[in-house]
C-alpha positions, 0 to 999 in steps of 0.5 A: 519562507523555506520551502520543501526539498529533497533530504528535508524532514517534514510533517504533513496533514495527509488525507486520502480517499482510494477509488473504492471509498477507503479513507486514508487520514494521518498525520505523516512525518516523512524525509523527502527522497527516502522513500517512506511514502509514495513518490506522488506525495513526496513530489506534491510536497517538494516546492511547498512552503509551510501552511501551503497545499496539495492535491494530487490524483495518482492512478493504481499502478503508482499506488498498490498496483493494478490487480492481477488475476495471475496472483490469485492461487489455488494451493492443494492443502497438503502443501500448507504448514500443519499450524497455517491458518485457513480462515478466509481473511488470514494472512498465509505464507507458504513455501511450495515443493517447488521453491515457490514463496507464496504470500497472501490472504485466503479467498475462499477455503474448500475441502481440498485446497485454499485459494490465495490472493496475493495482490494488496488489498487496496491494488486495482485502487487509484487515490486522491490525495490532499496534503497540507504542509505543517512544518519542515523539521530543522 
């Protein structure tokens, strides 16, 4: 039976649970080697024979990074887009006087300033993965 190779398109049952409990489920179709999901999945796959399985443990940093506090941003108001949303929760994209992109959702909203954080929603996250190989497309 063929098993699964770098430049091979494949189906996968894919499920995940991240360190902070966010449960990830989908079925995923992928081209190994091209880069369409994390390294970790494409490795655990490469070797499998359809109907065989994987489970892996991937630390943060392989993931959606570690957090770091340095991509937390306080911006005055002033620098903000006059149509930019400020709910705590949106998403916020600005270009400061100095050139700067800053992207990222609002923290916390004060009367004068915004405060951003940058890193991913899921960063500071380790995952354990489970993917079941379903089928190496032709």
């Amino acid at each position: 039976m063929k098993k699964a190779q770098k430049g091979d398109t494949v189906i996968i049952d894919f499920s995940g649970l991240m360190e902070n409990g966010t449960i990830l489920s989908a079925p995923l179709t992928f081209t190994i080697g091209k880069g369409d999901v994390f390294p970790a999945v494409e490795d655990a796959v490469i070797g499998l024979s359809p109907g065989e399985s994987a489970t892996e443990r991937v630390p943060p940093q392989m993931v959606f990074g570690v957090y770091r506090e340095e991509l937390i941003r306080e911006v005055e108001k002033s620098e903000l887009p006059e149509d930019g949303k400020t709910d705590v929760g949106a998403w916020l994209e600005i270009i400061r006087p100095d050139g700067e992109l800053l992207k990222g959702i609002v923290q916390k909203v004060s009367e004068a300033s915004v405060t951003i954080n940058a890193n991913h929603p899921l960063a500071g996250n380790g995952l354990e993965f489970y993917a079941k190989l379903l089928k190496i497309v032709p």
